[in-house]
C-alpha positions in Angstrom: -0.1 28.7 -5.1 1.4 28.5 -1.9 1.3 26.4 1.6 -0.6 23.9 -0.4 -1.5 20.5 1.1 0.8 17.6 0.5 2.7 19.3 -2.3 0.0 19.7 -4.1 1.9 21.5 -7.2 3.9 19.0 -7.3 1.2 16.2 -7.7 -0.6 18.1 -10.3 2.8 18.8 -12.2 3.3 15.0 -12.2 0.0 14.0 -13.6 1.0 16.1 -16.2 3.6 14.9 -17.3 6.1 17.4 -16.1 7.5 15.1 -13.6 9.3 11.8 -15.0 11.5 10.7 -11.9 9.5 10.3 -8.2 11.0 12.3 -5.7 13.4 9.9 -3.4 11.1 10.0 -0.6 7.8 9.1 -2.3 4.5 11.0 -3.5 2.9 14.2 -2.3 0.2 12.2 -1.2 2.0 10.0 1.1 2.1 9.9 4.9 4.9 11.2 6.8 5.6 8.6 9.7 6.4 6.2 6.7 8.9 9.0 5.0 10.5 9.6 8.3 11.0 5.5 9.0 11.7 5.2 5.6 15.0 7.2 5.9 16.2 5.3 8.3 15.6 1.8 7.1 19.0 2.5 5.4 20.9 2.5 9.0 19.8 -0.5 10.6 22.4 -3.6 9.2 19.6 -6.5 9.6 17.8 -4.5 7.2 20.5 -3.4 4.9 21.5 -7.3 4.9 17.9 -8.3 4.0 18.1 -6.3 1.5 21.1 -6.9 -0.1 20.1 -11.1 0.4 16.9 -10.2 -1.4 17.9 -8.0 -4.1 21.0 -10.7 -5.0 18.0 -13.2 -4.7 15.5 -11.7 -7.0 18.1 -11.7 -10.0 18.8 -14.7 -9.1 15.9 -17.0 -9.6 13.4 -15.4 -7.4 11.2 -13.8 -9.8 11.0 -16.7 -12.0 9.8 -18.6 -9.1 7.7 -16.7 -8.0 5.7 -15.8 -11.5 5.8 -19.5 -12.0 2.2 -20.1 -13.3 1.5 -16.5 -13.2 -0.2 -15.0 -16.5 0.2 -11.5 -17.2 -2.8 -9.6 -16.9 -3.5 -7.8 -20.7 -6.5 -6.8 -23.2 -6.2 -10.7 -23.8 -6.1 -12.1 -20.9 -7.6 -11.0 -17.3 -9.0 -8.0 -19.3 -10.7 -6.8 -16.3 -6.8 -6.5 -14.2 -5.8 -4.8 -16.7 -8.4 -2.1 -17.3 -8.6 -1.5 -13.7 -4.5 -1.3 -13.1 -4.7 1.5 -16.3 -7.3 3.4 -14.6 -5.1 3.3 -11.0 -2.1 4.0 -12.7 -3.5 6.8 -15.0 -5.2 8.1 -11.9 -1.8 8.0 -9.8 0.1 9.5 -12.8 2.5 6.5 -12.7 3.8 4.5 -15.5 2.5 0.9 -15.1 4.4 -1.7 -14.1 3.6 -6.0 -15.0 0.5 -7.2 -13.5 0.4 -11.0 -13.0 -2.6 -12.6 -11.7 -1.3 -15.1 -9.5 -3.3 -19.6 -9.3 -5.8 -19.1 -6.6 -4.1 -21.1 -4.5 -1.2 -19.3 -4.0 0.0 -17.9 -1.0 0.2 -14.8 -3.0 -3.0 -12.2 -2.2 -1.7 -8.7 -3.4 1.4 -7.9 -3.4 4.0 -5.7 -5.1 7.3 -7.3 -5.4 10.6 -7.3 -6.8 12.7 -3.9 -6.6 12.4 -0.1 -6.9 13.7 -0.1 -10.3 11.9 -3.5 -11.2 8.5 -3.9 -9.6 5.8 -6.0 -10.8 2.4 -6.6 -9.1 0.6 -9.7 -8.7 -3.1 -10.7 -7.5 -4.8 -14.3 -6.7 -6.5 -15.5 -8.8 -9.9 -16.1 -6.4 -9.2 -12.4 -4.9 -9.7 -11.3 -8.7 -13.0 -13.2 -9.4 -14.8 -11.9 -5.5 -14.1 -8.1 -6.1 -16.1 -5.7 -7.8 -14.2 -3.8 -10.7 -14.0 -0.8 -8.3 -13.1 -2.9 -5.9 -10.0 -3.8 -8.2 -9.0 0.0 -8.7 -9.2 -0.2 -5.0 -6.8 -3.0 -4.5 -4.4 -2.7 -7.3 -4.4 1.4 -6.7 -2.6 0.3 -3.0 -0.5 -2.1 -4.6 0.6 0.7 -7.2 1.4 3.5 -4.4 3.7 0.6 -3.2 5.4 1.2 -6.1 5.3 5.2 -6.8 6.7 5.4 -2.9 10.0 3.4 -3.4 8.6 0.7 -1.1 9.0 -2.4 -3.2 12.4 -3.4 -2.5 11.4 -3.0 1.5 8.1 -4.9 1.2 10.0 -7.9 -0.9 12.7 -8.0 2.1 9.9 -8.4 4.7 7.6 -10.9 2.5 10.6 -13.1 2.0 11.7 -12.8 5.9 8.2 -14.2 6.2 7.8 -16.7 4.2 11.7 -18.2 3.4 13.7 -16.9 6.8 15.7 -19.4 6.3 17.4 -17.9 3.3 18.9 -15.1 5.9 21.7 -14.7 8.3 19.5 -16.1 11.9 20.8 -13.3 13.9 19.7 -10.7 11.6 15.4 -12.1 11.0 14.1 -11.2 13.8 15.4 -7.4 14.3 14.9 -6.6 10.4 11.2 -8.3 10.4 10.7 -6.1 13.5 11.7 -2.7 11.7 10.0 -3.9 8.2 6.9 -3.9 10.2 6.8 -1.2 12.0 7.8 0.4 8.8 5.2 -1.2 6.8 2.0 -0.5 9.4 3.1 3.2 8.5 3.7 2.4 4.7 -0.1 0.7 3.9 -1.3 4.1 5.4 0.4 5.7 2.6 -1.0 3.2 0.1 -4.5 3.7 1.3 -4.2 7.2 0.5 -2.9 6.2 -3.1 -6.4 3.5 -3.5 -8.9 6.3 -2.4 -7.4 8.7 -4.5 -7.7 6.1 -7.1 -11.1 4.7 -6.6 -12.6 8.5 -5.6 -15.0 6.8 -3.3 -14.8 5.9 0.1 -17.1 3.0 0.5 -15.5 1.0 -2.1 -11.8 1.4 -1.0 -13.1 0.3 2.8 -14.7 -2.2 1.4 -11.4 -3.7 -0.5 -9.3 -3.5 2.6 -12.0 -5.5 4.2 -12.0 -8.0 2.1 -8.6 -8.4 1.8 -8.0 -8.4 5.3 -11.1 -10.6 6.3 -11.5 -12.8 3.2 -14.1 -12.3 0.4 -16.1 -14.7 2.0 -16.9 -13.6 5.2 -16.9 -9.7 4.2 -19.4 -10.7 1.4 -21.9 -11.7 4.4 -21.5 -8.8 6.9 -22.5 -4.8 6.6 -18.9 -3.3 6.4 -19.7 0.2 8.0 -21.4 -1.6 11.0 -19.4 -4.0 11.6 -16.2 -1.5 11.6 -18.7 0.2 14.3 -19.0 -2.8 16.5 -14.7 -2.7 16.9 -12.9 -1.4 20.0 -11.3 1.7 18.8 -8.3 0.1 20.3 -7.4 -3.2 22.3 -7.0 -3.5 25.5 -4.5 -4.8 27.9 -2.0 -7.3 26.3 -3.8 -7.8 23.1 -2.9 -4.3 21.8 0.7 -4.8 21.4 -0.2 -8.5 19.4 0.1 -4.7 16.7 3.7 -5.0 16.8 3.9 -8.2 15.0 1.7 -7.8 12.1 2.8 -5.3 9.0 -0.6 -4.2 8.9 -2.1 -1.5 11.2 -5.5 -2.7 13.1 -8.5 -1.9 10.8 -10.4 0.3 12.6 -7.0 2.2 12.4 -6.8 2.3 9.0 -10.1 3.0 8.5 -10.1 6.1 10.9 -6.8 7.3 9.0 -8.0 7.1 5.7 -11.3 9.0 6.6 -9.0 12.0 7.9 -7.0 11.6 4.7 -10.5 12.5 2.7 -11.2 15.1 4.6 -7.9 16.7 3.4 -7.4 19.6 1.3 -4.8 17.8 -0.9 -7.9 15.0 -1.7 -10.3 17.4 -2.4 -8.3 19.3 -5.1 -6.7 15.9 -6.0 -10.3 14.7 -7.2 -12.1 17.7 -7.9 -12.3 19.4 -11.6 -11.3 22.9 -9.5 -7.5 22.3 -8.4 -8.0 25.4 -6.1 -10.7 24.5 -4.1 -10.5 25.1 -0.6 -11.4 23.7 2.9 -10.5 20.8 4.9 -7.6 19.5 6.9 -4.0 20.5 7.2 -1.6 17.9 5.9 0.4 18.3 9.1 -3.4 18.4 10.9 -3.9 14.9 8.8 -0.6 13.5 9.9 -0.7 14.3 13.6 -3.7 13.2 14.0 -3.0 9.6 12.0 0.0 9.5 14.4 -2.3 9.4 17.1 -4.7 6.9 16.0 -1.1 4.5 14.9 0.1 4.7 18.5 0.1 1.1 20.6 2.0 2.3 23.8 
């Protein structure tokens, strides 16, 4: 096969088996603005310094803190996690990495943490009892493209700029939280790609990111579909660039992106029975067109 969508023979050799080490810049699946930022993550010092801070930090005592009243999620316990990170990871042809469900009231939601060569996973506790157990694939199939696209050690630098800045040389937080971002809003498109893929239905991998990004509580109570209707397709004035400072694109954004990304040719073969099934979108038609949608200025 040739001129396939998102190397699509490469995807396909993975989930066989034939392909043991990810390729340095991620999955086939994955979306090319956060490859392209990716690269360069490497050549800005705030965020090499983060990084070094944070990887000395998580062999430090980091992880132990953070697992601190954590329980791994097996057949014994949280049996539900567990069947639904299998399925994700089986799905996403990726070996599967700890799964810790996380005391509801953690500050923890879903997360994976730690580094590229030592990545765990970790859900609350309440998230875990409000979704469905699609809705699990869903959420814990975006935490595991984390994970398959060498983002964990970047995402861990930017949650603990978040939450302990004080651990980091002050010059350096502000202009490595800035990059992280930007990096990141580019990264979760990437990992929406990896829960759809995982969940093989739309609906219930919108719904997830809903609920995550709203609360069980209030998307429990509200028509999703209509209610991503009702939202400006972007902001206006001095409220759009509020985008700049959040790690996460705006929903409607993500929503649009991911509906392009299941119009692909690379999903269609990716969850079809027939790997050579043809129709829909480009990957670079995909990509362009997400690019647009991402843009704040």
């Amino acid at each position: 096969m040739t001129g396939i969508d998102f190397d699509f023979e490469r995807y396909v050799a993975r989930r066989k088996g034939a392909v043991h080490q990810r390729a340095r810049d991620g999955s086939a699946y994955s979306y090319s603005g956060d490859r392209k930022l990716r690269r360069t993550l490497g050549t800005v010092r705030p965020v090499v310094m983060a990084i070094d801070a944070v990887s000395a930090k998580w062999r430090g005592s980091a992880k132990e803190e953070l697992l601190a009243g954590s329980t791994r999620a097996t057949d014994q316990q949280y049996e539900n996690v567990a069947v639904a990170a299998k399925t994700a990871a089986d799905r996403l042809g990726l070996k599967l990495p700890p799964v810790y469900v996380a005391p509801a009231e953690s500050a923890i939601r879903a997360h994976a943490l730690g580094t590229n060569d030592e990545p765990c996973v970790l859900l609350n506790a309440d998230l875990v009892e409000r979704l469905s157990q699609e809705e699990l694939v869903a959420v814990l199939g975006n935490e595991l493209g984390h994970v398959q696209n060498n983002h964990v050690i970047y995402s861990t630098a930017l949650y603990y700029l978040n939450h302990s800045a004080m651990f980091f040389v002050r010059w350096a937080v502000k202009p490595a939280t800035m990059t992280l971002q930007a990096w990141a809003r580019r990264a979760e498109i990437t990992c929406d790609r990896a829960s759809l893929i995982c969940t093989r239905d739309f609906d219930v991998t919108v719904s997830a990111l809903v609920k995550l990004a709203m609360g069980p509580d209030v998307a429990d109570n509200i028509d999703v579909r209509e209610y991503l209707s009702q939202l400006p397709e972007s902001r206006k004035g001095l409220g759009k660039y509020a985008e700049l400072f959040h790690s996460n694109p705006y929903l409607p954004k993500r929503v649009q992106a991911l509906e392009l990304f299941a119009e692909s040719t690379f999903y269609r073969r990716a969850t079809s029975a027939d790997e050579t099934v043809d129709g829909g979108l480009s990957a670079d038609d995909v990509d362009a067109q997400v690019a647009e949608i991402l843009k704040v200025f």
